[in-house]
N, C-alpha and C positions, 0 to 999 in steps of 0.2 A: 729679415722680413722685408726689408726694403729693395732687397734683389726679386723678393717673391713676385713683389706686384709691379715691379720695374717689367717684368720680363708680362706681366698679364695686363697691363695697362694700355698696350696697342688693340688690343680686342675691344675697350668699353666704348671706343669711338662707331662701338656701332652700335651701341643701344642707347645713344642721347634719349631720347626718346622717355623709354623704360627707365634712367637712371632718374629723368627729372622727377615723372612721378615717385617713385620712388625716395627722393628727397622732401617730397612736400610732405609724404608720410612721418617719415623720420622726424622732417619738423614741428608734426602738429603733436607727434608723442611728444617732443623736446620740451616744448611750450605746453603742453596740457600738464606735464609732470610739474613744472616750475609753477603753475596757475593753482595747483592747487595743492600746492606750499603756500602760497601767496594766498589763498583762500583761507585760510583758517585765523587771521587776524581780523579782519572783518566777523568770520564767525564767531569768533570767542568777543570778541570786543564791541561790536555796534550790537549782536543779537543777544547775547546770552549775558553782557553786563550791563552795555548802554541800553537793551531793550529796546531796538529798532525795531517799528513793526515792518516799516517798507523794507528793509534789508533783510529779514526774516521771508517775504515774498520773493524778494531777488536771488536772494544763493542757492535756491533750489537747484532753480531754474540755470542758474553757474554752474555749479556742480557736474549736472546731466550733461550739457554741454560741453564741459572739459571733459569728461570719461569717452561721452560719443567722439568728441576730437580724437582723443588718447586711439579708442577701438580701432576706428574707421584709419586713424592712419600707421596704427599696426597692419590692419588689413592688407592697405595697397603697397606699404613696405614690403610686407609679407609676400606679394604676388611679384611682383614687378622683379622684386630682388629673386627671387625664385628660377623667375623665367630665366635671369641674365646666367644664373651658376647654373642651370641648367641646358641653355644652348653652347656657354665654352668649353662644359663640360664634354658635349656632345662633338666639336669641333674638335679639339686636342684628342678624344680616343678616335676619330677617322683618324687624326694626321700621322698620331703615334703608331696605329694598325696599319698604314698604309707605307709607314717608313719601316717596319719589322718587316714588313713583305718584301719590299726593295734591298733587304741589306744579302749578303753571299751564304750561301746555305752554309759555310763554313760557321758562319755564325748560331746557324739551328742546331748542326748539331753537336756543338757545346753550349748551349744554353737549354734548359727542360724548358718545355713547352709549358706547365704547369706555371714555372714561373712567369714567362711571358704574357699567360692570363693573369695570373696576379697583378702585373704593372698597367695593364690595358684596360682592367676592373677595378678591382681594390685602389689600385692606388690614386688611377683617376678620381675615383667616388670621393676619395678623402682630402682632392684638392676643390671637390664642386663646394663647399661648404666655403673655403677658405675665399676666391674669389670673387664670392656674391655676398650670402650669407652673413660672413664673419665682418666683412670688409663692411657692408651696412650699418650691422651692429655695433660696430667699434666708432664708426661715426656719429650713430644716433646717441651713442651713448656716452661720446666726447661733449656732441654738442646738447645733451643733457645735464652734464656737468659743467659747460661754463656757464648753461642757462642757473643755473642750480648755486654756481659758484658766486653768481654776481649778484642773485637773490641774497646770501648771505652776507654780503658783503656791505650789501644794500642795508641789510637790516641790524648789523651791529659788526664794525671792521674789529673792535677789540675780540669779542668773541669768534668771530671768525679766524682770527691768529689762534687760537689754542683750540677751534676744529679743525684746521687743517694744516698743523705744523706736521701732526705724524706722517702727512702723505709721503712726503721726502725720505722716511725713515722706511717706509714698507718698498722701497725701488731697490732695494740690493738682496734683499731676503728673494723677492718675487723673480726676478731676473736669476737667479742662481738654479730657482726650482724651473725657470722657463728652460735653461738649458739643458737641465738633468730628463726634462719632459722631450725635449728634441731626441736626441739618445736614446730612450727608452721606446717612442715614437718607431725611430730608423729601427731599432731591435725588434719591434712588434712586426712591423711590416715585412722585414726581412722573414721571421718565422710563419708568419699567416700564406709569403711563399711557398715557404717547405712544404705547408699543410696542403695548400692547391696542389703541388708538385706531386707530392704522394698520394692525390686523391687520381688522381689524372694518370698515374703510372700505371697505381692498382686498376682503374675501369676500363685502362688499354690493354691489360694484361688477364685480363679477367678469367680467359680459357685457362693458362698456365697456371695461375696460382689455383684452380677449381682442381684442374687436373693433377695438383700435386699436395692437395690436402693444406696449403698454408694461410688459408685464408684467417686463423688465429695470428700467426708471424705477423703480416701484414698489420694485420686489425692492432698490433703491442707497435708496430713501427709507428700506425700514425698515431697512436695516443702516447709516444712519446713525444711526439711534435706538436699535440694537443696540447700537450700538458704544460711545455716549454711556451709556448701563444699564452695561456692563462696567466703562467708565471710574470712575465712581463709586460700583458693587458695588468693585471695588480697591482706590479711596480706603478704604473699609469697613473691609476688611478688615484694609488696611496700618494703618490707626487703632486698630481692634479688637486686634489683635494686639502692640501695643505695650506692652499691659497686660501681658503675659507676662516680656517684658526690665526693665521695672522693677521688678515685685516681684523678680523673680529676682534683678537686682542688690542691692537692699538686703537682703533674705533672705538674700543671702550675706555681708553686712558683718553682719547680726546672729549668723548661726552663725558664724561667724569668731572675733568678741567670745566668744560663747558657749563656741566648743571651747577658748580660750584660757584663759578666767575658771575653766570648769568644769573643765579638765582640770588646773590648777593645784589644785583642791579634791581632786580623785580622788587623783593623786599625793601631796599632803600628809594623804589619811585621811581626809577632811572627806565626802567622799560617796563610797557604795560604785559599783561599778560597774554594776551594776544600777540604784541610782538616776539614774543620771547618762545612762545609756540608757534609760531609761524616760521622760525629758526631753527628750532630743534628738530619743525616737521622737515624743514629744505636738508640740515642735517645730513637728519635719520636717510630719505632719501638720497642724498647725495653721497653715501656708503655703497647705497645698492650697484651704480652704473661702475662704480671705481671696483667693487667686487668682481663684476663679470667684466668689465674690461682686462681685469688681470687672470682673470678665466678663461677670458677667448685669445689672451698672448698666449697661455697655455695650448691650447687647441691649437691655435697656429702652426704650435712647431710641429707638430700631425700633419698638416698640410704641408710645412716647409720639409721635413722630412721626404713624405712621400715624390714630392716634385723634383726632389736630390734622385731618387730612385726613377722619376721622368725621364730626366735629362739624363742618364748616364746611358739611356737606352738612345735618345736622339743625340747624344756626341757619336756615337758609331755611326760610325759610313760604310758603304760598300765599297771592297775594293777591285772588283771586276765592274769595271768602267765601260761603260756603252759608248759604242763608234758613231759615227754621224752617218755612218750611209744608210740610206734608209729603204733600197728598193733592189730585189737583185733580181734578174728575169731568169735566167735558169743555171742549174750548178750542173755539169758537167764531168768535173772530176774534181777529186780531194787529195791533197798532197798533206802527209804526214812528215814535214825534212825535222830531223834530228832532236824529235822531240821528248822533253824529261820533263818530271814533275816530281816536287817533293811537296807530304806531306809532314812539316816541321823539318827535323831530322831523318825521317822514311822519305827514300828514293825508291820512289812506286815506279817510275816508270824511267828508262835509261836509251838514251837513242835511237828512240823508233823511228822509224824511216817506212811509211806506206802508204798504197796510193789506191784509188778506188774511183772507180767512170762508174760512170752515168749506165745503166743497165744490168749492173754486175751486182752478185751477191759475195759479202766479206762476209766472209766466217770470224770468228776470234777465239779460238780455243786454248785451253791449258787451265793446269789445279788454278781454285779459287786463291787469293791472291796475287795472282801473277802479272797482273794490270790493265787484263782487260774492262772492267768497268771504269777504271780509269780515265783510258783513253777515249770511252763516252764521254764522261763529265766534262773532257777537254774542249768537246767535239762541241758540246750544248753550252758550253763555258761557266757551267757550276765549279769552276776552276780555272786557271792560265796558268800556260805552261811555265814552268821553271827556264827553259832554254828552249831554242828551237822556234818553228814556227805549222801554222796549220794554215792551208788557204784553199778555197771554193778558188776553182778555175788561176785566176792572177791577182784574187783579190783576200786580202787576209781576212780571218775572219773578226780580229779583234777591230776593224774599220767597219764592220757593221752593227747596225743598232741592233741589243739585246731583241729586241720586238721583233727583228726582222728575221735574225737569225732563229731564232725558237718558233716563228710561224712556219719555219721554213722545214723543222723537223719533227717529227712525231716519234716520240717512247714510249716503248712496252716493257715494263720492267715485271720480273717476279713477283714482288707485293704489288699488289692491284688495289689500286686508288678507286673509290666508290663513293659516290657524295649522297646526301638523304633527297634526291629528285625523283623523277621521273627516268625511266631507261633513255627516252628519248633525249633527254637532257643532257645527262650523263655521255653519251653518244657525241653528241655535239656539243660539248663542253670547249667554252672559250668563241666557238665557233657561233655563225646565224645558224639557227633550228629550221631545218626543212626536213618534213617527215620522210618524203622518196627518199631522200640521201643518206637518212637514217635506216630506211628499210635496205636499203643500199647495202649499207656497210654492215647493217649487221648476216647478211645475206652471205659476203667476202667472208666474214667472222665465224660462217659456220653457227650464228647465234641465233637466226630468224624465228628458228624452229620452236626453240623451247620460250622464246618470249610471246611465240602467239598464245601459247597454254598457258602465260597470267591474263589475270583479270580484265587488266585495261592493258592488254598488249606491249605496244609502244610507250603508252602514258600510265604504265601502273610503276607505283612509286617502290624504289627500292631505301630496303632500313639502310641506317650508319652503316656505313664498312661492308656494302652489299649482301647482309646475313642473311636474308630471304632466298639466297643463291648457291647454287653450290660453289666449289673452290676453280671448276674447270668452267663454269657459266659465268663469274667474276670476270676471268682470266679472257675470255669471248667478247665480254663487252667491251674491256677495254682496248682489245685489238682492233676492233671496229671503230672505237673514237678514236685512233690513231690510223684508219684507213678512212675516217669522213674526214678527217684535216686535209687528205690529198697532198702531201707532205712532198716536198724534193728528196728528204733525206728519211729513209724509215730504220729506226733501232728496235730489236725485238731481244730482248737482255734476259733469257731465260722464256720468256714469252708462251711459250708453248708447255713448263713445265708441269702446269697441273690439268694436263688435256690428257684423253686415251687415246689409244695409238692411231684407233680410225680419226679422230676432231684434230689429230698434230697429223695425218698424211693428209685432211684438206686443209690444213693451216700452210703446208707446205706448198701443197698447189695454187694455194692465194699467193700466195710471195711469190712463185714461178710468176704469175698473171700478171702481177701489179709491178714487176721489177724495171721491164723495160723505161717506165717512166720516170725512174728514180732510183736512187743509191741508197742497196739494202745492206745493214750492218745485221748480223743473227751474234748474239754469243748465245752458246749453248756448250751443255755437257752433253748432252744425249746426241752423240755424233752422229747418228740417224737423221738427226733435225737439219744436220748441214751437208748432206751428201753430193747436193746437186749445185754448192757453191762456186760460184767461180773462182774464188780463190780461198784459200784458211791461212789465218796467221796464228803460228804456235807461238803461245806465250810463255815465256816461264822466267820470274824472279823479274818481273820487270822489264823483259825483254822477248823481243821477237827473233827466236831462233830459226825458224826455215817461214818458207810463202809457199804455199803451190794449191792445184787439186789436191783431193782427195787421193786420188792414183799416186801423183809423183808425189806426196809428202809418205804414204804407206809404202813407197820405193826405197824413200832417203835416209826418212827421219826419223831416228831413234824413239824421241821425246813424240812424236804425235803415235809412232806404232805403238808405246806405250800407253797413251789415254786412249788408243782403239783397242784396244787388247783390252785393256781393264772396263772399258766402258760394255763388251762385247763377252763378259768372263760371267 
């Protein structure tokens, strides 16, 4: 626990402010709780034996006063502490969101996305209590207890030794179930992942499993995971709650001792009766704060738990390290020398050697796996090579900033990326929103057309995952926000896949048009799409077997007469 708030204790220097109120709160419960303990020996004693009339007039008037203390500094407790757990809370899920976005996509995809919300929601939410919250209450309710402690001590030191000898005795029972509650805790949270994990698979996959009748399967998978969340939410609880029965048993060996010892005094004249209730009331009280003190250790390990499951996400770093150069004026040509790449053990790609100016369209053909998208991810540095080098003109490109290099190229990949905005948005995504440029590109995109026939044209908003659209209007748009980037480097990764033949022979005339200013990479199966390349590289097993036209590769080579032939069968 002391690493918990080690590590959140640089944040409260910014709510001095907030924290003081927040302590005057705390103090006026501390002192109205201990006041009126202190209160009832007076009542029992000056009103109701001595028959005081004027004190009879006074403790009303006490009383009210100590409760409205009591309320009012719940109140501003209650607010101030509030605020504090809920602006860190808000700070640590930007910083934690914003370090998941910066780590290597190697890292996305071995991790579910499901769970990644899990850590970013859940588990934050279940730290917002612990560093406001809990951390208040554990103070108001220390410093309840030595107000409460020194009352009784005040009021009879012999009885005060036989109420709170058993404290000492309840720290190893309570500490045993704290640990078992941590444990249980990291268990819970872990499965409440699973649950988001399978909720997030299923609503991404929602067509296939419709389309294939298992929406039952599904529905048995996550109430297995359901069911496993309850399991060990129980455990929790049964553990959590155990804290109850033991202070309460010893709490009753000490008031037992206490009515025994004290009431022996009372009868032989040694203490009035008002003093003696005034004791038992600080007591009885002073159980209550020592209860939930060993209630919110319990909680705690909930929070200490989940921030284990924080931090394991902020110890990862990225390992595609960004270059200092920060500005590059034009790429020219690209030199692929002797470049490999392994994924773990898989050697995807094995001494390529290619080159590409400024003007020219590369083709990249051969059966799926053969490394062509590969050599994308190289190119974008969603990877670094294993060996070899890659370099724009004379400048590598692992010397330039991530920033610069990816303003500098634009991808169109197969799956079409579609966010819940506006067309225009989405067009100019990443980019300043200027609607010409937008009308612009979607004009290059072959797109214009069928976006005049929505509602709000340009500004009519497209659902999740562009479902308002069809699959070849998706695929349109996205070409267009990779023709308004105005890119040095343009990638079209299947691009054209779900267009008809008329939307891919203007898709193709755009790329004629737009070539001369930049270096166009096409992979494509549909060797139609590449015929007018200036060069094709055959891929197969990782490796680039021949380079040529279209002509002299259907002269030479075996392996691309082969995917013409089958592509053309």
């Amino acid at each position: 626990m002391r690493d918990f708030f080690k590590q959140y204790s640089p944040f409260y220097k910014n709510y001095i402010l907030q924290i003081f109120y927040a302590f005057i709160g705390i103090l006026l419960v501390a002192l109205a709780t201990a006041g009126t303990a202190y209160a009832i020996q007076p009542l029992l004693d000056d009103i109701f034996i001595n028959k005081n009339i004027q004190m009879l007039y006074i403790m009303p008037i006490i009383v009210v006063a100590l409760y409205a203390a009591k309320g009012f500094g719940r109140y501003i407790q209650a607010y101030f502490v509030s605020y504090i757990g809920q602006d860190i809370t808000r700070i640590v899920r930007d910083r934690l969101f914003s370090h998941v976005l910066k780590l290597d996509l190697q890292f996305f995809q071995k991790t579910h996305s499901g769970e990644l919300v899990s850590r970013i929601v859940n588990d934050i939410n279940r730290i917002q209590s612990a560093v406001s919250g809990y951390l208040a209450e554990i103070i108001r309710e220390s410093l309840t207890i030595v107000v409460l402690v020194a009352l009784v001590i005040y009021r009879s030191p012999e009885l005060a030794f036989y109420g709170l000898v058993v404290l000492p005795l309840a720290v190893y029972p309570l500490s045993l179930l704290a640990k078992r509650m941590k444990k249980l805790s990291f268990k819970s949270q872990e499965s409440n992942s699973d649950i988001t994990s399978s909720l997030t698979e299923s609503f991404n996959n929602i067509e296939i499993i419709k389309a294939n009748n298992t929406e039952n399967i599904e529905a048995k998978k996550f109430s297995v995971f359901n069911m496993i969340f309850f399991k060990y939410n129980m455990k929790a609880v049964k553990t959590n709650e155990l804290t109850s029965p033991v202070m309460e048993i010893l709490g009753a060996i000490a008031f037992g001792a206490v009515i025994f010892v004290g009431g022996t005094h009372v009868v032989n004249g040694e203490l009035t009766t008002g003093e003696f209730s005034s004791f038992i009331a600080a007591l009885f009280m002073l159980y209550t704060p020592i209860k939930r003190l060993s209630t919110l250790y319990n909680k705690m390990q909930d929070a200490i738990a989940a921030n284990e499951r924080i931090n394991s996400i902020f110890s990862i770093n990225p390992t595609i390290i960004s270059g200092n150069l920060e500005k590059i004026d034009d790429i020219k040509e690209i030199n692929f020398t002797n470049v490999s790449l392994k994924y773990g053990e898989l050697e995807a790609l094995k001494g390529i050697n290619l080159n590409a100016k400024k003007g020219e369209i590369v083709a990249l053909v051969g059966d799926s796996g053969g490394g062509k998208s590969s050599l994308i991810n190289l190119l974008i540095r969603f990877y670094d090579v294993t060996s070899g080098e890659i370099k724009f003109d004379d400048t590598n490109i692992k010397d330039l900033s991530l920033k610069t290099l990816r303003e500098n190229i634009s991808v169109v990949t197969q799956r079409v990326y579609i966010f819940n905005d506006t067309v225009a948005a989405n067009v100019a995504y990443g980019e300043e929103l200027d609607d010409i440029r937008v009308v612009e590109a979607l004009k290059k995109a072959h797109a214009y057309e069928f976006i005049l026939q929505l509602k709000h044209g340009i500004h009519a908003v497209l659902d999740e995952f562009g479902s308002n659209l069809s699959g070849g209007q998706r695929q349109r748009i996205a070409i267009a926000r990779a023709l308004y980037k105005n890119p040095k480097i343009l990638i079209l990764d299947e691009a054209t896949s779900a267009l008809d033949n008329k939307s891919e022979s203007v898709i193709s005339e755009v790329i004629e048009e737009v070539k001369k200013d930049r270096i166009t990479f096409v992979i494509a199966h549909r060797l139609s799409t590449i015929k007018n390349a200036s060069k094709i590289a055959v891929f197969k097993a990782g490796e680039i077997v021949d380079t040529g036209t279209q002509d002299e590769l259907l002269s030479r080579c075996e392996e691309y007469q082969r995917l013409y032939n089958s592509a053309n069968i």
